[in-house]
C-alpha positions in Angstrom: 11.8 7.0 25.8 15.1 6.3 24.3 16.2 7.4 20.9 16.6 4.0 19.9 12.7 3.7 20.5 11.6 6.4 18.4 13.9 5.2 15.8 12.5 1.3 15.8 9.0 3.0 15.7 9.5 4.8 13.3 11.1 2.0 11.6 8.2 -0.6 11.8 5.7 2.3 10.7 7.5 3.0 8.0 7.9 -0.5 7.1 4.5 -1.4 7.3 3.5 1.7 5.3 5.4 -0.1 2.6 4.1 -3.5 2.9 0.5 -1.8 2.8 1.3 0.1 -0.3 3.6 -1.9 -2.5 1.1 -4.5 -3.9 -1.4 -1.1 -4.6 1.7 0.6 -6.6 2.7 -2.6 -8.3 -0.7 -3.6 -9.4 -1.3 0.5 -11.1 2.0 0.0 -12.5 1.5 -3.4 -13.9 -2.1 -2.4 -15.4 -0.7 1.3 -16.3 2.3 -1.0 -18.2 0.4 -3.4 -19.7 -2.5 -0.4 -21.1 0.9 1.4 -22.6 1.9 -1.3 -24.3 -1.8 -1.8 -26.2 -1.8 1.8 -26.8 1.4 1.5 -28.5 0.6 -1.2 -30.3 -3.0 -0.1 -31.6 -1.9 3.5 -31.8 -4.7 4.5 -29.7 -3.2 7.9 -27.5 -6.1 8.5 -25.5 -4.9 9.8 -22.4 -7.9 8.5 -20.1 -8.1 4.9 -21.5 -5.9 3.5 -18.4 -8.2 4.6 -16.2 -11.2 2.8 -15.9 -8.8 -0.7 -16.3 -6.7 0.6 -12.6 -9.8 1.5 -10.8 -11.2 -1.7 -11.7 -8.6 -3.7 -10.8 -7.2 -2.0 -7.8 -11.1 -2.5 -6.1 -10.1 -5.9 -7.2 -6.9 -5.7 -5.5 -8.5 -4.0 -2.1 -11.4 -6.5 -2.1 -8.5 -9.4 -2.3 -6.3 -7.9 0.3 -8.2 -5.6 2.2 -8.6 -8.0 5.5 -4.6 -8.6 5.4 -4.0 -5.3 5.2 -7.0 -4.0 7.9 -5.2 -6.9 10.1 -2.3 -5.3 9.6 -2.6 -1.9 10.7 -5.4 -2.9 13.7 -2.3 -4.8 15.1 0.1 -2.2 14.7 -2.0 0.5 16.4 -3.1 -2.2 19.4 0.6 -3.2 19.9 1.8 0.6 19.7 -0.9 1.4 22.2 -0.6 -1.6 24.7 3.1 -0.2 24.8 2.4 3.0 25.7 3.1 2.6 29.2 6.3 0.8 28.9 7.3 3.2 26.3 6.9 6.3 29.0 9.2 5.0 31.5 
C-alpha cells in the first residue's frame, strides 16, 4: 500500500464524513438562527427554547435523508472492503 492510497482513503472518508454531516449542521444552524432571531425580537432569553424546535426538525431531517445517507456509508464500507485485497499488494 502506497502512500498515495492511504492519502485518497483518507480523502474520500473524510469527504463523505462531510457530505453526511453538512445538511445535519446546516439545518441546527438554520433553526438555532432562525429561534435567535424570534428571541430577539420577542425578548424572550430562555436559553432551552431552541431546543425542542432542532430536535424536531433534525428527526425531520434524518427521516428525509436517512436512506441517502445509510446508502452512502453501506457503499463506502463495501467498496473499501471489496478492495482490501488489491489494497495489500
Amino acid at each position: 500500500m502506497t502512500q498515495d492510497t492511504v492519502v485518497g482513503l483518507a480523502t474520500r472518508a473524510m469527504t463523505l464524513a462531510f457530505e453526511i454531516a453538512g445538511p445535519i449542521l446546516l439545518v441546527g444552524l438554520a433553526i438555532g438562527l432562525i429561534i435567535s432571531l424570534i428571541q430577539a425580537v420577542t425578548s424572550i432569553q430562555e436559553q432551552t427554547l431552541s431546543f425542542i424546535p432542532k430536535i424536531v426538525g433534525l428527526a425531520l431531517l434524518l427521516v428525509v435523508l436517512g436512506p441517502w445517507m445509510l446508502d452512502q456509508l453501506v457503499g463506502y464500507a463495501t467498496n473499501l472492503y471489496t478492495s482490501i485485497p488489491s489494497l495489500i499488494q
